[in-house]
N, C-alpha and C positions, 0 to 999 in steps of 0.2 A: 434301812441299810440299802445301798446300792451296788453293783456291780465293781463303781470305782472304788468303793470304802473296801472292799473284799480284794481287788488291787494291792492297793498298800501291804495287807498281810500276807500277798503271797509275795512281794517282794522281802519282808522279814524273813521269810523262810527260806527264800533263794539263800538269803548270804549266810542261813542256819544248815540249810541239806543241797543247797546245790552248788554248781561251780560259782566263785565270784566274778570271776570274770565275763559271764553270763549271765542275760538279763533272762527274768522267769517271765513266763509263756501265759498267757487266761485263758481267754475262750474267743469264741467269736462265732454271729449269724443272730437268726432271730431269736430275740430275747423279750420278743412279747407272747406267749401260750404258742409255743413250737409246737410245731405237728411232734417233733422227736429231736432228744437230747441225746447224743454220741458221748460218751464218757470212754477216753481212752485212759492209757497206763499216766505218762508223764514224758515231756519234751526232752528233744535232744539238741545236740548243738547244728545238726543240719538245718533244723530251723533257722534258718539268716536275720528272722527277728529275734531272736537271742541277741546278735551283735551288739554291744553296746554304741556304735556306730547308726546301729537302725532307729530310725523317729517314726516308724509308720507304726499301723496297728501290730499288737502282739499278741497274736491268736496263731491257734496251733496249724501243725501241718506248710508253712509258708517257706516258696521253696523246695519242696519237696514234689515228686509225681505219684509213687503208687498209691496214697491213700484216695487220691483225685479220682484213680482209675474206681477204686469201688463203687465212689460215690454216681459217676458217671453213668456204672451199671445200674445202678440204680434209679437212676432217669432223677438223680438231683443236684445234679447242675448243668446247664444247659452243651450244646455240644461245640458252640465255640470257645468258649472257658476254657474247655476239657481240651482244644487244641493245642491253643495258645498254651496249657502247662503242658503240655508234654513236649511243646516247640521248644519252653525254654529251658534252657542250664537251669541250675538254681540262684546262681548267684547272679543271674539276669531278671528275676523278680525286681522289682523296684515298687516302693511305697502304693504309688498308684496304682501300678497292678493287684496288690495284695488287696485293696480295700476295694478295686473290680470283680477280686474274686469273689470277697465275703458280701459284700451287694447282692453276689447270684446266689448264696449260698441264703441269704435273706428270704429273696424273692420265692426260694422249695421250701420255705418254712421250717428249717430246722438250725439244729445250735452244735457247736461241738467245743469239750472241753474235754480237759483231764484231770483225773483222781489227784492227782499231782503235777502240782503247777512248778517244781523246780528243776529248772533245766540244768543235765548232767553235758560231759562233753562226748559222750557215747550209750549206749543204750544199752549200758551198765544195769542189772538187776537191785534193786532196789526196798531193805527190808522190810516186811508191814509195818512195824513201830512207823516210819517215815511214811507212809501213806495213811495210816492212822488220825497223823495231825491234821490230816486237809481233810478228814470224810465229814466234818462240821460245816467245815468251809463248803465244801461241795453240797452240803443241804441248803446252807445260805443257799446259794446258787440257783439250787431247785426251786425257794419260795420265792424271790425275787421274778422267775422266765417264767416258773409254773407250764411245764412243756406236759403233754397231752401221754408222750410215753418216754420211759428212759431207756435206751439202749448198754447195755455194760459190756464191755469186750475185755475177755479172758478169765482165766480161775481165778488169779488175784484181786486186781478189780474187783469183779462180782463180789467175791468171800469176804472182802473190806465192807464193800456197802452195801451191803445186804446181812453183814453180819452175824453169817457163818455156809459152813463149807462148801463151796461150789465147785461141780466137775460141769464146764459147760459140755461134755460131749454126751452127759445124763443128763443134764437142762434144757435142749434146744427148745426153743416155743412154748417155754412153762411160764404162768404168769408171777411175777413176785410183784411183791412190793415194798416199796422205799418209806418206808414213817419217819417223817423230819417230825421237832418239835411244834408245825404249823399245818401241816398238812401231808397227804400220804401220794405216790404216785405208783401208776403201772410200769414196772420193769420186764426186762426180758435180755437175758445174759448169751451173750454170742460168743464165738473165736474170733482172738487174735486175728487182723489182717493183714498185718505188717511186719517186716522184718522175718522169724523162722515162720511165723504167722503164714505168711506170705501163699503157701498150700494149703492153707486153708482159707482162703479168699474165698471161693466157690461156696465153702459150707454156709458163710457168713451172709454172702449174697443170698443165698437159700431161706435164709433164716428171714433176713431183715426184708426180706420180695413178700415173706408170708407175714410179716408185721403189719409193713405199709398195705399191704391188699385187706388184712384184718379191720382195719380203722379208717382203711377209702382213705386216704392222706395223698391221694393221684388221682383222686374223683372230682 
């Protein structure tokens, strides 16, 4: 199985849980033994790759500025990237930019996806039953990249795939782990950085400064 075969099903699902008129969102960055897997909630429609108008890659965050900022903190993506999105609107991305961005996002060795690949047209709450169906799909994911550590942002998330209850504000820097049918990985469940999220960037930063120092992933 490949990355595009896991494609396919999550475009099934789009037209099962999310808007049709939006196209559903994958992943995107290195997808050979990543230093670290981001696994956020599920796309929205400010992704401009959603549009069914867009032909370029369909990986999350595109378009958008604040999650760029974290990553930036983080010393993983380079600092002209990190201009250029903040110079532009969103709907000033064009094809070639987006696949500029994920090249640098390549080059820091890390991958970002979400738990849920079907894009809503706002960032609508969304019940476990419907993130239930992708935590399969998202293992696929894991045995195909095989990334070195998985990051999980928020209660939800985490409690889906990790499969049972998580208070990330009782988890900070605790080790879990993920058991696919193929093989097991190192997790570590953060806050939300986006959206109400958004105050709690700092904590996340915190968190994930003490990940990548733990594993030299900037050595």
């Amino acid at each position: 199985m490949t990355l595009e075969d896991l494609n396919k099903k999550y475009d099934e699902l789009q037209l099962k849980w999310g808007d049709k008129n939006l196209h559903s969102i994958y992943n995107g960055g290195c997808s050979e033994q990543p230093d670290i897997c981001f696994v956020f909630m599920n796309p929205t429609g400010r992704n401009i790759a959603s549009s069914k108008e867009w032909h370029g890659i369909h990986s999350p965050w595109i378009g958008t500025k604040n999650i760029w900022t974290l990553f930036y903190r983080l010393n993983l993506i380079s600092e002209d990237i990190y201009i250029r999105i903040r110079d532009k609107l969103g709907k000033d991305w064009d094809e070639d930019f987006a696949i500029e961005v994920y090249d640098d996002v390549i080059r820091h060795h890390f991958f970002i996806t979400n738990l849920g690949k079907c894009t809503q047209v706002d960032a609508r709450v969304l019940p476990d039953s419907v993130f239930l169906e992708y935590r399969d799909l998202l293992f696929n994911e894991l045995d195909i990249i095989k990334p070195k550590v998985v990051i999980l942002f928020g209660n939800q998330v985490s409690s889906i795939v990790l499969n049972k209850k998580i208070s990330v504000s009782t988890n900070r820097k605790k080790e879990e782990k993920i058991i696919t049918s193929n093989n097991q990985y190192i997790a570590y469940t953060t806050y939300y950085p986006i959206g109400n999220g958004i105050f709690n960037i700092d904590k996340a930063i915190e968190d994930i400064s003490w990940i990548i120092d733990k594993y030299r992933f900037n050595k």
